[in-house]
N, C-alpha and C positions, 0 to 999 in steps of 0.2 A: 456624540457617538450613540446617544439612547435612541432605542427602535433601529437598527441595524446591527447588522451584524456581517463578518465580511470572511471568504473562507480563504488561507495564503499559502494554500501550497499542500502535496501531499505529506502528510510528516514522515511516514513509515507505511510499510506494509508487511503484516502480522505473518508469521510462517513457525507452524509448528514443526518440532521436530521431537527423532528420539535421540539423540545426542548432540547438546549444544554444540558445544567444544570444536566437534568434529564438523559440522552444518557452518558452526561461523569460520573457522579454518577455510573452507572452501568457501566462503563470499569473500573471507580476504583478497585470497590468493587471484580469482578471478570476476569478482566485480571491485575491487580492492575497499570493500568495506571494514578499515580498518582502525578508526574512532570508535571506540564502545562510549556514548551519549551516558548510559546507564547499565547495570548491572545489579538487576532486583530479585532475590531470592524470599519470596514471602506467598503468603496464601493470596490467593486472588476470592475475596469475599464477597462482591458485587455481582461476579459473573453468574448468580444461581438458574437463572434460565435456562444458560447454556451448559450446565456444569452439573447437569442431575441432579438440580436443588443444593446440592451441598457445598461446601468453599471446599478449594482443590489446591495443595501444594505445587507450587512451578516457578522456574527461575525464567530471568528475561532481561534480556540484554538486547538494546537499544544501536545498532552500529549501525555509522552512516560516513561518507567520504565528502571530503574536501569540495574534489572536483564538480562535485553538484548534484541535485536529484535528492531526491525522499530515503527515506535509509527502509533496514529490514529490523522487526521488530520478532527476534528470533525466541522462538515459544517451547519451553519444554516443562512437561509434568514430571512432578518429582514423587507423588503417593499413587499413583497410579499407573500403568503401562498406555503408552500415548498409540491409538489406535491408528491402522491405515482406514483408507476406505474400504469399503463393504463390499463395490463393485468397481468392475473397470472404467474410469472416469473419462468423458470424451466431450468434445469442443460441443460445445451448446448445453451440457447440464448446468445445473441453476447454480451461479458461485463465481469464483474469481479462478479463471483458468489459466491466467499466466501474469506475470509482471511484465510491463515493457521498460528495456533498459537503453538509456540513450548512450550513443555511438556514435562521435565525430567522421570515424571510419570504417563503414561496413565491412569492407575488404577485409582490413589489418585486422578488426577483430576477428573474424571469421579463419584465416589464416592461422590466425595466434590459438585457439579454441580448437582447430583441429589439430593442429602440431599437436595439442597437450592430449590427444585423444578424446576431448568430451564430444556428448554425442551432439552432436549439430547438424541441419535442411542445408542442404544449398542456399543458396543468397536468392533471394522472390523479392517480388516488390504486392505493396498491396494496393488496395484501390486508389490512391491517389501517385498511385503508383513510386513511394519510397523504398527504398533497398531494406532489407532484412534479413535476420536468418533466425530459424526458430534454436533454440540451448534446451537441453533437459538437464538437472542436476542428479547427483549420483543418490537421490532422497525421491526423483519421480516427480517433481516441479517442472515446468516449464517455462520458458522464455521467451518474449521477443525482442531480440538484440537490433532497436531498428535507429534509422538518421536521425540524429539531435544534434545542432550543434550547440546546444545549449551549453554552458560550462561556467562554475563558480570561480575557482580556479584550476588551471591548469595543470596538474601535475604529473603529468606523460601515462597517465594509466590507460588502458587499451577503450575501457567505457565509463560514463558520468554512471549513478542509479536510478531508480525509479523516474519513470515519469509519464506512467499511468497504467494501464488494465484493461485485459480481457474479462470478460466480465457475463456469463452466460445469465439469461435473464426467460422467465417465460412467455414477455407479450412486448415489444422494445416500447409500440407505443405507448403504456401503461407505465412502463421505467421512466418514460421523460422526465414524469413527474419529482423523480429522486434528483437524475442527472443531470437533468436540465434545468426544472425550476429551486430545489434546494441547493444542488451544489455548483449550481454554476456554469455549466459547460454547455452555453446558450448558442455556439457554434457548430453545426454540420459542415462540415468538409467531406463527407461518404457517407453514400445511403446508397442501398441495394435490396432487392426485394428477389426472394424466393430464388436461388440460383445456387451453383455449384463455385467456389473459388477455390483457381488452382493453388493458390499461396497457402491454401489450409490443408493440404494434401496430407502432408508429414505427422502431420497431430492424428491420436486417435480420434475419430468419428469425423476428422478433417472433412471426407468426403461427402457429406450430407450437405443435404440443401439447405440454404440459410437466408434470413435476414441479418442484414449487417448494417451498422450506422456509426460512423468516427467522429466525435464530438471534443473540441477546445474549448475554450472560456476568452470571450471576449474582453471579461475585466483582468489587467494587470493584476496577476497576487500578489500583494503589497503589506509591509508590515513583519517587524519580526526577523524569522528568517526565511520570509519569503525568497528574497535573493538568494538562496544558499539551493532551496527547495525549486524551484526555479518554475516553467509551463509546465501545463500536463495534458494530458486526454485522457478518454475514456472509451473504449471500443464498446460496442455491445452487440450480440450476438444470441439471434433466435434459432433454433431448428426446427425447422417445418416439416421434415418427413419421421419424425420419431418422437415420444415422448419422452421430455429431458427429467434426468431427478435430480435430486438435491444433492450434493457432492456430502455432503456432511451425512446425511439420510443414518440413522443408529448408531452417531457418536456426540461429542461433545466437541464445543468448540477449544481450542488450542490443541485438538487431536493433528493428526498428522497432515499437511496441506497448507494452502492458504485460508487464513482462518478471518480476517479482517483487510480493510483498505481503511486508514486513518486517514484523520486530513487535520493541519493545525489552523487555527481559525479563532476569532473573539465575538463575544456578544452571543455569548450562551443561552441568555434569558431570553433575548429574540429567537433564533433559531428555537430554542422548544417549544415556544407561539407559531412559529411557518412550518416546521414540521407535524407538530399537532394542527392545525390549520388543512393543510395538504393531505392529511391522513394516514402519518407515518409517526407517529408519536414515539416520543426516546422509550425503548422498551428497557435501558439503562439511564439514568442518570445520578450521578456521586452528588450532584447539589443535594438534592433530594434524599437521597440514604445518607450523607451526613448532617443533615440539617441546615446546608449552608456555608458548611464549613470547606476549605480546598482539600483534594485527595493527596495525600503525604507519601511520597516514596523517599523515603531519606532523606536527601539531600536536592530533591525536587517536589514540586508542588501544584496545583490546579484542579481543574475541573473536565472530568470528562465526560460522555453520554455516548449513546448506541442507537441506530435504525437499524431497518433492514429491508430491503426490497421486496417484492413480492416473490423473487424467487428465494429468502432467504438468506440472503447476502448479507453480513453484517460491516454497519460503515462504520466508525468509531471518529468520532470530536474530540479533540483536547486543544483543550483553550491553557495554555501553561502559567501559571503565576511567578514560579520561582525552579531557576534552571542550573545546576553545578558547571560552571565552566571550570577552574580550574579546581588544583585542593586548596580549601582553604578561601574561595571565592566562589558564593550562589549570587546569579544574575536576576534582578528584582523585575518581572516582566510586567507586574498588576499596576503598576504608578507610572507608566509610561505612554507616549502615546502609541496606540497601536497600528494607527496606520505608518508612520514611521518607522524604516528598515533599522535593523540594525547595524551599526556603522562595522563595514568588512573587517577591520582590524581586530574587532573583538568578535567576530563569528570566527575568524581564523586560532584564536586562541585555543578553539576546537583541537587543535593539532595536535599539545600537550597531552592530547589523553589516546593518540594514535597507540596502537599495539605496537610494543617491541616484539617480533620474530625470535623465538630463542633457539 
């Protein structure tokens, strides 16, 4: 396994918010993200970059579902007031502009999402022409609820989660180099050059000109929980008739938005070689500020590290060593092999730690 390294799936995608509680309530209810993985109340001491040099109090809870797909890695500041953005954010500034959430049935979902009042597009299809419909949360996040039938198991919820991102970028050709040759998604399925798409109408700045390009991964993500995590893509999205800014632009990261796209993944030491190689060098890495040692959250353990695009964007790695499945039982991930899934029965164990409804 020396000199490789292999990436298996999204694990999560980071979303700050100002009230946990309330933010994870509503991914219950309607993406049914309701396994909390973790629940971490402690300073985040690594982040000083993004964090005005200082370490910053914030809790984080980790929820992810059953049925499939990456979870949300929901972000709240506890010593600070967690900022909105500065200015009106619109499709093509530089960041992650929406999560795409997989849906066996566009219809039903869409159906189901209006009955409850939330705000939702009509049902578009996009350039490969798949059914969708864009969701906004009651927090100002965006969605695209589009065809997946992917599914881990099946347990009648209206959508599976994550499984992959809009992703505003300043130059797409320039991004290959992240999205294509580091992580993977060595597949084009859509490229479009300088035009208007009707399907982006409903979003702010929808109506701008753009380059677009929809990228999969030709390698099976394999290993772990990759099966659980299941395919993904990556949209990316230039503006050509305005200049985009930085969605984050005079705040700190885990402020209010999509703050990260993780990916879970082994062979840390290579990847810090082809990153710095490529010219994207970890501007975080926990190997490195602990000396070597794995980053501790209680009752879970590993290693994780940070890029970032040129627009910005920050990706996050975590290679996991040691994972709390049930009480009383951590899952030893460092002595195993990691191309090797983990066998369903014990990723289902997961269930155990589902939220009861009170």
């Amino acid at each position: 396994m020396k000199n490789t390294y292999h990436i298996r799936g999204i694990q999560q995608i980071g979303i700050g918010v100002t009230d946990i509680e309330i933010a994870w309530k509503w991914y219950r209810d309607n993406f049914g993200a309701d396994i909390k993985v973790f629940d971490d109340d402690e300073t985040a001491n690594f982040m000083l970059p993004y964090t005005g040099g200082s370490p910053q109090r914030r809790r984080a809870i980790l929820a992810i579902s059953l049925q499939g797909g990456g979870g949300f890695e929901i972000w709240q500041y506890k010593g600070r007031q967690s900022l909105a953005p500065t200015f009106h954010i619109q499709l093509g500034d530089c960041g992650i502009f929406a999560a795409k959430i997989g849906c066996a049935n566009v219809s039903k979902a869409y159906a189901e999402f209006k009955s409850k009042g939330e705000k939702v597009s009509a049902i578009v299809r996009d350039c490969i022409g798949r059914e969708y419909f864009w969701l906004q949360d009651p927090f100002g996040n965006y969605f695209q609820v589009i065809a997946n039938n992917f599914m881990f198991v099946n347990q009648k919820k209206t959508t599976q989660m994550v499984c992959g991102a809009i992703v505003g970028v300043p130059n797409i050709e320039e991004a290959k180099t992240v999205y294509q040759d580091i992580l993977g998604y060595d597949e084009i399925v859509c490229q479009t050059n300088d035009i208007q798409h009707t399907d982006f109408a409903w979003v702010p700045g929808g109506e701008s000109i753009f380059k677009r390009i929809i990228l999969k991964h030709s390698e099976k993500r394999v290993g772990g929980f990759g099966i659980l995590l299941g395919p993904s893509e990556i949209e990316l999205v230039e503006v050509s008739n305005r200049t985009p800014r930085n969605m984050f632009e005079g705040r700190y990261w885990g402020d209010q938005g999509f703050i990260h796209l993780c990916f879970d993944m082994f062979g840390m030491d290579t990847l810090r070689n082809v990153c710095k190689e490529k010219g994207y060098p970890f501007t975080i890495d926990s190997f490195e500020a602990l000396k070597g040692s794995s980053f501790d959250m209680g009752d879970s353990s590993g290693l994780f590290s940070y890029i970032e695009d040129k627009g910005g964007t920050l990706i996050e790695f975590v290679e996991a060593h040691k994972l709390p499945m049930v009480k009383g039982f951590a899952l030893d991930l460092k002595n195993r092999n990691p191309l090797k899934p983990l066998p369903k029965w014990l990723i289902k164990l997961l269930r155990l730690k589902k939220y009861k409804e009170k």
